[in-house]
N, C-alpha and C positions, 0 to 999 in steps of 0.2 A: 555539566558535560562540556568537551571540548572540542568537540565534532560528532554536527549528524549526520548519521552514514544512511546514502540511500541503496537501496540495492534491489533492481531490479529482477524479478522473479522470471527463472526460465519454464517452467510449466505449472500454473497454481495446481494445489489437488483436490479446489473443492469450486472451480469456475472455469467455464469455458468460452472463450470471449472471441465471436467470431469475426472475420477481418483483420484478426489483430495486426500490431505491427509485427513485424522481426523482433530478434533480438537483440539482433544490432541495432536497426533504431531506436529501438524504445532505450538502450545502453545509449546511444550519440543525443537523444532528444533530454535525458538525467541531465547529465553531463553539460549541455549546456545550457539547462536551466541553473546548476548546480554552480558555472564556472565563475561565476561573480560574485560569489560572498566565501570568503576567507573559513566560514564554522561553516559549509558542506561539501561531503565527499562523494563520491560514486565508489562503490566499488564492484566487481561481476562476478564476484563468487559462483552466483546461483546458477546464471550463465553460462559462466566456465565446465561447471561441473555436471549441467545439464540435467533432463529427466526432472520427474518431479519434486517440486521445491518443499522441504519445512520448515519452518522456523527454528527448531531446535538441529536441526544440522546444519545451520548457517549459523546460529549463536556459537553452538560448539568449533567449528571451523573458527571464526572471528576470535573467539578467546584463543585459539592456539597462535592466529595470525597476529594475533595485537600484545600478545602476551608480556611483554617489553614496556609497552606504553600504558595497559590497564592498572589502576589504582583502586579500583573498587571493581563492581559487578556492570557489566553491559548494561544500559537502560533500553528496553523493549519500547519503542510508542505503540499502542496499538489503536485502531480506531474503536470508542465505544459502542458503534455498530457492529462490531465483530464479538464485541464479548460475551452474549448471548450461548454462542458457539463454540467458544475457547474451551472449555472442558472436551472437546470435542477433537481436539488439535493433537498433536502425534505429542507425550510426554507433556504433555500441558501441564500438571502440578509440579513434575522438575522443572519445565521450563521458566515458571512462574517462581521457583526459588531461586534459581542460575540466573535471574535477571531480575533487576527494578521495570517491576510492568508498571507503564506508565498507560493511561485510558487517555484516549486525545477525544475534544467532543467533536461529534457528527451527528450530521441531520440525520432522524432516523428515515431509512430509504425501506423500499420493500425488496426484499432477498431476491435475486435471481434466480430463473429456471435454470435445471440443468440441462437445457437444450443450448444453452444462448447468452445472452448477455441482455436479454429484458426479463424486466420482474416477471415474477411469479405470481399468476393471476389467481392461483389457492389463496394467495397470501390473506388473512382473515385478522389481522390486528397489526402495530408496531412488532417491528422485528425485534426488539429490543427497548424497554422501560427505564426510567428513572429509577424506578421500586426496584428493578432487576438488577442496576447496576448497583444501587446501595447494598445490597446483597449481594454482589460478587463475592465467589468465597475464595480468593486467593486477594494474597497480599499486592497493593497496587497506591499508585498515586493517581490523582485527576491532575491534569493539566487543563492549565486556565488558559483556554486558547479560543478566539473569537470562531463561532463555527459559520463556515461559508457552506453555503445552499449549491454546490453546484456536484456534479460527478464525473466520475470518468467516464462513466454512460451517455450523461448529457452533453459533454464536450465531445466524443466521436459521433453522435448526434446529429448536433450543430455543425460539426466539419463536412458529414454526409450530406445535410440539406444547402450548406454553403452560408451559414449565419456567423453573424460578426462573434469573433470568441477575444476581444478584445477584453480585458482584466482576468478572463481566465486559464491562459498559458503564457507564458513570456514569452515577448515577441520574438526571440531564436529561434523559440522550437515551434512557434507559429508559422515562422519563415520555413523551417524545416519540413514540418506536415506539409508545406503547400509546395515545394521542391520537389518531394518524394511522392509526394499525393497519396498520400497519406489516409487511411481510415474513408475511403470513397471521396476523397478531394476531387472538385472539379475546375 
């Protein structure tokens, strides 16, 4: 691939994350984590178009937008933490044929209430298996990516309690959260 495209979600449909930022920040905070390496993009599709976000109406938008420049199929990253639940996702078996789904590793974390943005205290096992993903039943690659222990949960967290989040955002958008004050910044 020749760029990877991040693209910030205007209302997930399956999480409710309270405090959030905007969606201008969370767009200006991408962007310039994103603005120093040449292979990443930003782009606002999801934002733009507003209301709740799926993947398969941002893939299909992105093929008509890139249409020019695509050479093969869009690659999908998805987190392996999410796979569990992908049969579950709006068009998931086309979506999964319309793209190279790619499984990126992730710590397994326990699923979120639908109140909030902390786990879910039902939770009664991993959210998702090793044995589960060998079994995934759509076609897909693993990416061999070192996995980091940390979340977006933990990191609004740490910003709320005012702890060093030094290696865990780049220090732009460290400066930014602390600007804007950001996620209960004090």
């Amino acid at each position: 691939y020749d760029k990877l495209l991040f693209i910030p979600v205007s209302a997930p449909p399956h999480k409710i994350i309270k405090n959030a930022a905007s969606s201008f920040d969370r767009l200006k905070m991408l962007q310039l984590a994103c603005e120093d390496d040449f292979r990443f993009a930003v782009d606002s599709c999801e934002i733009d178009r507003g209301g709740i976000s799926y993947t398969w109406d941002t893939v299909c938008f992105l093929e008509h937008k890139y249409a020019e420049q695509l050479s093969a199929k869009i690659g999908l990253i998805v987190g392996q933490d999410l796979a569990a639940e992908f049969s579950k996702w709006k068009n998931a078996a086309l979506l999964a044929e319309k793209t190279d789904l790619i499984l990126a590793h992730r710590p397994f974390e326990k699923p979120c209430s639908p109140e909030g943005n902390k786990p879910d205290s039902n939770f009664k096992g991993l959210f998702a298996t090793e044995k589960m993903l060998s079994e995934f039943p759509y076609p897909h690659l693993v990416l061999n990516n070192a996995m980091i222990a940390v979340s977006s949960t933990e990191i609004r967290e740490k910003i709320r309690k005012g702890e060093d989040l030094t290696g865990l955002v780049p220090e732009k958008v460290y400066c930014y959260i602390r600007e804007r004050k950001l996620y209960g910044y004090k």
